[in-house]
C-alpha positions in Angstrom: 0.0 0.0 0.0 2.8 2.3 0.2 2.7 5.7 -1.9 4.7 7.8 -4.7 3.7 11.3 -3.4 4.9 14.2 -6.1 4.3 17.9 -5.1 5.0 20.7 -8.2 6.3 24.4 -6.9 6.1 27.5 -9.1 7.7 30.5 -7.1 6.0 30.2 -4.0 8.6 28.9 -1.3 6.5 29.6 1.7 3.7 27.3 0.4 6.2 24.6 -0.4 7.9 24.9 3.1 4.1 25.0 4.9 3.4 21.4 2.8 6.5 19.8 3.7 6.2 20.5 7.3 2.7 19.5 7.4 3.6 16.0 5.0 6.3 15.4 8.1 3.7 16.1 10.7 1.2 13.6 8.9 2.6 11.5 7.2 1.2 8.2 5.5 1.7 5.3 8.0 -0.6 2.5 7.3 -0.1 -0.6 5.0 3.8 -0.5 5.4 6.1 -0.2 2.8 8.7 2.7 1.6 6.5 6.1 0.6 8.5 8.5 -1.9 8.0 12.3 -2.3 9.6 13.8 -5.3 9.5 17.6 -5.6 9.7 20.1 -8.8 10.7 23.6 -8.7 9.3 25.0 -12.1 10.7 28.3 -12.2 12.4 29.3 -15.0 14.7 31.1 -13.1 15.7 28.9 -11.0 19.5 27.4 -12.7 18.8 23.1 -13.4 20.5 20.3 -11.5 20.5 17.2 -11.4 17.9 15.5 -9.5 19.1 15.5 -6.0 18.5 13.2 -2.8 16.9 14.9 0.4 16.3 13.1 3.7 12.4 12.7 4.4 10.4 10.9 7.0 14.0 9.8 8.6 15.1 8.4 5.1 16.8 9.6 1.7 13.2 8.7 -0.1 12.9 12.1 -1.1 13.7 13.3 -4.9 14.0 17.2 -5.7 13.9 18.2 -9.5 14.9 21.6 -11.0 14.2 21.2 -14.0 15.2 24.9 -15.2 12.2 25.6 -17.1 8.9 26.3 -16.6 7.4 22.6 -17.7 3.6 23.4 -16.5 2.2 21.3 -13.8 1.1 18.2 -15.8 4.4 17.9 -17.3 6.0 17.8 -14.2 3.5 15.7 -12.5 4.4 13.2 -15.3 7.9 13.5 -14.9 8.1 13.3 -11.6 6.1 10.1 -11.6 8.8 7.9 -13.2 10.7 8.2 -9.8 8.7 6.1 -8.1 7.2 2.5 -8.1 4.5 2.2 -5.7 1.0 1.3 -6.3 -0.1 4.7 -5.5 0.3 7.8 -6.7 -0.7 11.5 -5.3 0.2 14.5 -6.9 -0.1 17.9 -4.8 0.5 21.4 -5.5 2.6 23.3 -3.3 -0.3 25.4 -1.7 -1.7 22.4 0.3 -1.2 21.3 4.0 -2.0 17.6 4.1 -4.4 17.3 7.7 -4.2 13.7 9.9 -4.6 10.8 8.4 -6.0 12.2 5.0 -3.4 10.7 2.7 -4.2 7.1 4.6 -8.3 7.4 3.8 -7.8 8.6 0.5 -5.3 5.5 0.2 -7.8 3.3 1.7 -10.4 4.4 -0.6 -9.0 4.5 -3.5 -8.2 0.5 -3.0 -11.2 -0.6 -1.5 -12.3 -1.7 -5.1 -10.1 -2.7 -7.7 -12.9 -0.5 -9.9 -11.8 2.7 -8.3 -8.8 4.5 -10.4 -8.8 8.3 -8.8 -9.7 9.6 -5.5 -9.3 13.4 -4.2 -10.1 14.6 -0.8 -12.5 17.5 0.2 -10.6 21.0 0.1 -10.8 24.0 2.7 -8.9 27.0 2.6 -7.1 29.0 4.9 -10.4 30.8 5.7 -12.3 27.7 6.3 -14.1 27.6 2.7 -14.9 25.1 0.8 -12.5 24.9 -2.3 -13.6 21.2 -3.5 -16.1 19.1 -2.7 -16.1 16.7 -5.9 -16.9 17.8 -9.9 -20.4 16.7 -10.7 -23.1 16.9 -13.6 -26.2 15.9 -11.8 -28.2 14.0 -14.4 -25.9 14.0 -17.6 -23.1 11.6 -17.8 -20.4 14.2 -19.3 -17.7 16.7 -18.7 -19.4 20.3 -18.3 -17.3 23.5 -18.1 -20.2 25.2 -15.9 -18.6 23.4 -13.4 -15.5 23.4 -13.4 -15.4 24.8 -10.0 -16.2 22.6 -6.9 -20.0 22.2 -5.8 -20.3 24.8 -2.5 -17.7 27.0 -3.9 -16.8 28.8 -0.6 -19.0 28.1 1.4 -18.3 28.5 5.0 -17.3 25.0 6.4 -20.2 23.6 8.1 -19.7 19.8 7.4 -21.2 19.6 4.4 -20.4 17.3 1.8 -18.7 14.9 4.2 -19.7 12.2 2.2 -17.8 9.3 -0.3 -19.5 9.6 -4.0 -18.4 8.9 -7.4 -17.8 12.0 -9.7 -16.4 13.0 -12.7 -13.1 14.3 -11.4 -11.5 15.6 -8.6 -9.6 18.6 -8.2 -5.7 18.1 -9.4 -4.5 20.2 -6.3 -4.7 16.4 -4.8 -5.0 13.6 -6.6 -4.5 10.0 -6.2 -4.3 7.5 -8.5 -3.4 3.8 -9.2 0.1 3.5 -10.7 -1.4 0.4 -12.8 -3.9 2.6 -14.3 -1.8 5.5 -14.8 0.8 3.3 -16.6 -2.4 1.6 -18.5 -4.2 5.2 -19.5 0.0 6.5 -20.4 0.1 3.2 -22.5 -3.4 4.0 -24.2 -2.4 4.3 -28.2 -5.1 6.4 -28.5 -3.7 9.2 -25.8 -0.5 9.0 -27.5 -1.6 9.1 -30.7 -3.5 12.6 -29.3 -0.8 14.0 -27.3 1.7 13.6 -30.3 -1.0 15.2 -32.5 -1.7 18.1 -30.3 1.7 18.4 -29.2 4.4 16.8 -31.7 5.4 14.3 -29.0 4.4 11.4 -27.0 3.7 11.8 -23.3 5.7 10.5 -20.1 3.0 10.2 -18.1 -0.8 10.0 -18.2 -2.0 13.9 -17.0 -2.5 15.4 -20.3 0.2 17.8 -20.9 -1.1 21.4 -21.2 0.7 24.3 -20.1 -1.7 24.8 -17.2 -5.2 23.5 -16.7 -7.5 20.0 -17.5 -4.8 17.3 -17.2 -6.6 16.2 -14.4 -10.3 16.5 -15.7 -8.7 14.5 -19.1 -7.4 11.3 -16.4 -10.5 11.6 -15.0 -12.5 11.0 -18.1 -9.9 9.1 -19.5 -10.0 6.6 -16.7 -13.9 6.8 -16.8 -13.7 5.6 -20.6 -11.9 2.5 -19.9 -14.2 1.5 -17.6 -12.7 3.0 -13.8 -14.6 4.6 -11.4 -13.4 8.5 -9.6 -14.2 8.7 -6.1 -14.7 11.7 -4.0 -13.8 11.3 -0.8 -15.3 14.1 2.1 -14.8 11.6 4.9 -11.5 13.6 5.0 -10.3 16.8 4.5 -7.1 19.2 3.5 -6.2 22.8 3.3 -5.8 23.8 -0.1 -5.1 28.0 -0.3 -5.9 27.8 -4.2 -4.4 30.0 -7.3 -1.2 30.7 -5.2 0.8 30.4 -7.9 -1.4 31.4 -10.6 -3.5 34.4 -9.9 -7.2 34.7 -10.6 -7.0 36.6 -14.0 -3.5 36.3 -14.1 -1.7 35.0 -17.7 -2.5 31.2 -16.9 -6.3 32.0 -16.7 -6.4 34.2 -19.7 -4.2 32.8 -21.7 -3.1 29.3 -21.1 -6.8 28.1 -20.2 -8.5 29.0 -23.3 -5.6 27.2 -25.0 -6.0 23.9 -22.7 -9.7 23.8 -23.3 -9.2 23.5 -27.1 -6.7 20.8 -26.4 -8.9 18.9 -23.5 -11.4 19.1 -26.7 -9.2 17.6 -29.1 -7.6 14.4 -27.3 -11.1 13.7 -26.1 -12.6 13.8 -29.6 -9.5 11.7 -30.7 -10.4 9.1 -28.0 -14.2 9.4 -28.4 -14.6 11.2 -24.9 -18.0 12.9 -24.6 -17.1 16.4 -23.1 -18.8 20.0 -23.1 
């Protein structure tokens, strides 16, 4: 049962430090094994090295890549992934604090059926707001851009939606995943066939590889077509700050999103996704 847990940092040191600390306070612990983390700085700025050991958890299983450019969240997910071999996966961005024994549930859910491919935790901010609770379509079977956002956007943490469902996706900020059906959706000719398409080369790992935005909803669908179920877990909860990196109508939302949406579009039409 033991974990591959990959966090991605663009230019926000603080958040990075505040998830590291909180990943040492609550660490996985259950089901044995040897958990990873592998980190990525993205910042351009920021000179490459070579992947470097760092002590974590009492160990050297931690990884940190600087990769020297500014790769995008998906690609670095994907990269980061290869470092590990566990049966899970979890990819954070920097601007969460893991809470007690989240990663654990969301581990235990996500292998309670061998059906369930993705699982992602109910979200709070720093102000106690709901920031996900699960991406839904109540009565249609597709991907809708009206909602996009989590259900009781910011809403004042009451309780609600403390429940386990299946969704359409969950929110990338935390995401888990089966290695076996990450490697299996990566391996998927029709993916690769898109991704070279869209992006004159093949993929390294299975989040589509936009600049910024829909990986995560395109694994989530994509998992969904080969017959995998995405669970939303509220029976736990994390602190997720949200757009820390990349400001509300900052040049990610104006310009990268538009641009990801045509590409979401495209590898689902080339896999015969239904989407918005």
């Amino acid at each position: 049962m033991a974990i591959d847990l990959v966090c991605v940092d663009y230019k926000t040191p603080g958040d990075l430090q505040n998830f590291y600390n909180s990943l040492m306070s609550y660490p996985p612990v259950r089901g044995g094994g040897h958990p990873t983390l592998t980190v990525v700085e993205t910042d351009e700025t920021l000179p490459s090295r070579e992947v470097r050991q760092v002590g974590w958890n009492g160990s050297n299983s931690g990884v940190w890549m600087r990769p020297g450019e500014n790769l995008g969240y998906a690609k670095a997910c994907n990269l980061a992934a290869i470092a590990g071999s566990n049966e899970v996966l979890a990819f954070f961005n920097a601007d969460v604090m893991v809470t007690p024994d989240a990663i654990d549930v969301c581990i235990e859910v996500l292998l309670s059926d061998p059906s369930v491919a993705v699982v992602g935790p109910r979200q709070v901010d720093t102000q106690n707001r709901l920031t996900h609770a699960g991406i839904v379509n109540p009565g249609v079977d597709r991907f809708d851009q009206s909602l996009m956002y989590p259900r009781n956007w910011q809403e004042p943490d009451r309780g609600q939606m403390s429940h386990i469902e299946e969704v359409l996706s969950v929110a990338g900020s935390a995401y888990f995943v089966r290695r076996s059906v990450w490697d299996e959706l990566n391996e998927c000719h029709l993916y690769q066939h898109a991704c070279f398409e869209i992006y004159g080369d093949f993929a390294l790992g299975a989040f589509l590889p936009t600049q910024h935005y829909y990986e995560e909803s395109y694994l989530s669908l994509h998992a969904r077509a080969h017959g995998y179920r995405v669970m939303y877990v509220g029976e736990t909860t994390i602190v997720h700050k949200w757009h820390q990196a990349s400001p509300v109508g900052g040049v990610a939302e104006l310009v990268y999103q538009p641009q990801a949406r045509a590409e979401f579009r495209r590898a689902c039409d080339i896999h015969g996704i239904i989407h918005d």
